[in-house]
C-alpha positions as CSV (number, residue, x, y, z in Angstrom):
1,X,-36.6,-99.8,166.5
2,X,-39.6,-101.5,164.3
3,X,-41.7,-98.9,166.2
4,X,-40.1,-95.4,165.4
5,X,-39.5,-97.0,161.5
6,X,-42.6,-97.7,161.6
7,X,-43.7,-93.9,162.9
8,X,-41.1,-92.6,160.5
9,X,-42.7,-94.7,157.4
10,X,-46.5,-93.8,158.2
11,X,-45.5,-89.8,159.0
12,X,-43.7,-89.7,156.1
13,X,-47.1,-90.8,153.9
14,X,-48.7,-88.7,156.1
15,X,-47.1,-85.7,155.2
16,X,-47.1,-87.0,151.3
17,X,-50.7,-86.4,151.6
18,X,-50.6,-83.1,153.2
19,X,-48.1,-81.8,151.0
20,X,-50.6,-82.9,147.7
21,X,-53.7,-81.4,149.4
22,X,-51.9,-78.1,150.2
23,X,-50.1,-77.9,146.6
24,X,-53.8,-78.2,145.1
25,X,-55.4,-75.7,147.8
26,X,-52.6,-73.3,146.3
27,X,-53.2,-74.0,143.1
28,X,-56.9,-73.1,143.4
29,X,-55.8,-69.9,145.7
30,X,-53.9,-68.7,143.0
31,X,-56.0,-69.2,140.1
32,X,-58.5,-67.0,142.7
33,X,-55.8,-64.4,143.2
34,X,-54.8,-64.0,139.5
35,X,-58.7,-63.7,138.5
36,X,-59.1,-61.0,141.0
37,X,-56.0,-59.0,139.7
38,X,-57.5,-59.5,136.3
39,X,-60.9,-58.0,137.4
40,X,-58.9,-55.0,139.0
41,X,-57.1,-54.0,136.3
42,X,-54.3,-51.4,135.6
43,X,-53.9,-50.5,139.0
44,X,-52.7,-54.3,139.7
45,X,-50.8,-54.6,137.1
46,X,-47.8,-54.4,139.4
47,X,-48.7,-57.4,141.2
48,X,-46.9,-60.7,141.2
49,X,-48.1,-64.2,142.4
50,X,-44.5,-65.7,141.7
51,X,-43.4,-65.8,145.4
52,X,-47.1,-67.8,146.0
53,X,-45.5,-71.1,146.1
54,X,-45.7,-74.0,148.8
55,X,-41.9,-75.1,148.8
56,X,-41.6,-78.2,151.0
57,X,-40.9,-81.6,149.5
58,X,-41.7,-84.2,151.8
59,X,-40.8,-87.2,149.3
60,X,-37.7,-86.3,150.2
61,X,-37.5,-88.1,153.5
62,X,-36.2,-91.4,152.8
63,X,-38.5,-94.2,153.2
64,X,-37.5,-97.4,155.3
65,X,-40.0,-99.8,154.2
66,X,-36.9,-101.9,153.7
67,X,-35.4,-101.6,156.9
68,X,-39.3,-102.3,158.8
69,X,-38.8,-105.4,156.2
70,X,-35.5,-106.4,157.5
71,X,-35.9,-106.3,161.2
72,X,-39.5,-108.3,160.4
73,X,-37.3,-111.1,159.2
74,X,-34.9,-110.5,162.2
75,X,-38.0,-110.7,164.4
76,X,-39.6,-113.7,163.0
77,X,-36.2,-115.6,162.7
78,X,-35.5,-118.5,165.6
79,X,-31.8,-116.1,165.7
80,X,-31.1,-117.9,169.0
81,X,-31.0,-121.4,167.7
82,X,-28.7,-120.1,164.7
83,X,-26.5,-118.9,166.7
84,X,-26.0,-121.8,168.9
């Protein structure tokens, strides 16, 4: 259980991460794109970057730093001599 908490807590930073560096790739991608429709003009006029957007939220996975902290104390407890 402290392992896959553990997995969970470190993939969720993990994707954190990913999700900054691809939100500021876009960013850049689209300030590219809109530069390139303002060098071509009228006949882009039409175009729209509004659908250009990188959607996922992965701060929305819940953390379980407390949990890993819990089952540390569990772990590190004598729990055999408290319960005799």
């Amino acid at each position: 259980l402290v392992a896959a908490f553990g997995s969970i807590a470190s993939a969720r930073s993990r994707l954190e991460e990913l999700q900054s560096n691809y939100s500021q790739r876009l960013a850049s991608l689209r300030d590219g794109l809109n530069q390139t429709l303002q060098r071509c003009g009228r006949p882009c006029d039409s175009v729209s970057l509004d659908g250009l957007a990188f959607s996922a939220n992965f701060s929305m996975i819940p953390g379980v730093e407390q949990q890993l902290e819990a089952l540390r104390d569990v772990s590190g407890s004598n729990i055999e001599a408290d319960l005799e």
